[in-house]
C-alpha positions as CSV (number, residue, x, y, z in Angstrom):
1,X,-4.4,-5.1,-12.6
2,X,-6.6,-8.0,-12.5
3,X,-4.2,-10.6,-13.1
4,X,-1.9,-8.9,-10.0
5,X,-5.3,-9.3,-7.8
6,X,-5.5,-13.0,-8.6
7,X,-1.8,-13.2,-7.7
8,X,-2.4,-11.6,-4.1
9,X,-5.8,-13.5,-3.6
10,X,-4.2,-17.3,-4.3
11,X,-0.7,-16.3,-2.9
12,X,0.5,-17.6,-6.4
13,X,3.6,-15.9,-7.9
14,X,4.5,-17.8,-11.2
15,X,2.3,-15.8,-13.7
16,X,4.7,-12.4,-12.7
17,X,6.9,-12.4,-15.0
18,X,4.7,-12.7,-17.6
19,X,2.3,-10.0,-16.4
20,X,5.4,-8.1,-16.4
21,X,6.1,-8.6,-19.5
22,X,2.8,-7.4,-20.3
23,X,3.1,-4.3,-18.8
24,X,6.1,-3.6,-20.6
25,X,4.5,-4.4,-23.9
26,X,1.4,-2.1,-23.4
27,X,2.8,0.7,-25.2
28,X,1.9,3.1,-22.0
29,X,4.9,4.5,-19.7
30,X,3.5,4.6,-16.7
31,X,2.9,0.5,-16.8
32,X,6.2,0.1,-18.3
33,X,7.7,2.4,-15.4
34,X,5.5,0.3,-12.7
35,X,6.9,-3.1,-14.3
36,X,10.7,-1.7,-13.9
37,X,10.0,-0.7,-10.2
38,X,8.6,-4.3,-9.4
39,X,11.5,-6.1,-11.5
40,X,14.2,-3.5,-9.1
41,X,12.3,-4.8,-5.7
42,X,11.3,-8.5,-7.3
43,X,12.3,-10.8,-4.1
44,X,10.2,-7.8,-1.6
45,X,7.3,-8.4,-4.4
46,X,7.4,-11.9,-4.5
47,X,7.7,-12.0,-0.6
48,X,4.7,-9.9,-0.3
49,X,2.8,-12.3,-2.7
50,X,3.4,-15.7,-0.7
51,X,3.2,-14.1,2.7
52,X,0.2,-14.1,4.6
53,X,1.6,-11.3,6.8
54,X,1.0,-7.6,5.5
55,X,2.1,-4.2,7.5
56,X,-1.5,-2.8,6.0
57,X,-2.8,-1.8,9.6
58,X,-0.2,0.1,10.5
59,X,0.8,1.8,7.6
60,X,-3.0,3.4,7.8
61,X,-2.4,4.3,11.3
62,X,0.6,5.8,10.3
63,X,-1.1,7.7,7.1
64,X,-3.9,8.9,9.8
65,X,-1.0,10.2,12.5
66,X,0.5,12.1,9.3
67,X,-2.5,13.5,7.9
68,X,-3.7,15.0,11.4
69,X,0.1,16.4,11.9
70,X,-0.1,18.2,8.9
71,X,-3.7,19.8,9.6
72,X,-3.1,20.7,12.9
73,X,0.9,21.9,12.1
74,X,1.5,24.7,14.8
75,X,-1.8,25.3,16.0
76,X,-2.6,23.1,18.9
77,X,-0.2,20.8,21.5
78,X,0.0,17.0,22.0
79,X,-3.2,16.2,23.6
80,X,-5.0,18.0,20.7
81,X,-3.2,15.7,18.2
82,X,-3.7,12.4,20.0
83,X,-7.7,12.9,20.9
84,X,-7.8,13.6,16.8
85,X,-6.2,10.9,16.1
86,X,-7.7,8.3,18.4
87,X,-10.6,9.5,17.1
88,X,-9.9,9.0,13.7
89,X,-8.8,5.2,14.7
90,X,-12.5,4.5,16.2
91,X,-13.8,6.4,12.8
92,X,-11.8,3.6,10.7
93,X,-13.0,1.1,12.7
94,X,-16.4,1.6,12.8
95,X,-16.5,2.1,9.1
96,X,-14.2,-0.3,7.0
């Protein structure tokens, strides 16, 4: 997982297919299964590697809005649900 960290931190992709093969070669399915799942989406991988540009921000906010949905299912309205989760927001913020 190390070697997948350098990738991302020097935006450098040509050491992924041998780190894939490594993952294969472990001997443990779930790194074998996570290096078929990268080899099906390769170009999205390799995009997400040289990019600069990441969907990280709003894929939290989204996590948060879906977290406080499924706490507060049925038992309070809209403006319940929005002060909980503009709250949560300022909570992230302060905090990461």
């Amino acid at each position: 997982m190390r070697q997948f960290a350098a990738m991302l931190d020097t935006r450098d992709v040509a050491p992924l297919p041998d780190w894939l093969e490594q993952l294969t070669a472990a001997g443990l399915p779930a790194l074998a299964s996570l290096a078929k799942a990268i080899r099906e989406d390769q170009p999205a991988v390799v995009q997400g590697i040289i990019t600069r540009f990441n969907s990280g921000v709003n894929e939290g906010r989204i996590t948060d809005l879906k977290l406080q949905k499924r706490i507060m299912a049925g038992r309070a309205g809209g403006p319940l649900l929005r002060h909980r989760v503009i709250l949560m927001a300022t909570l992230r913020r302060r905090y990461l």
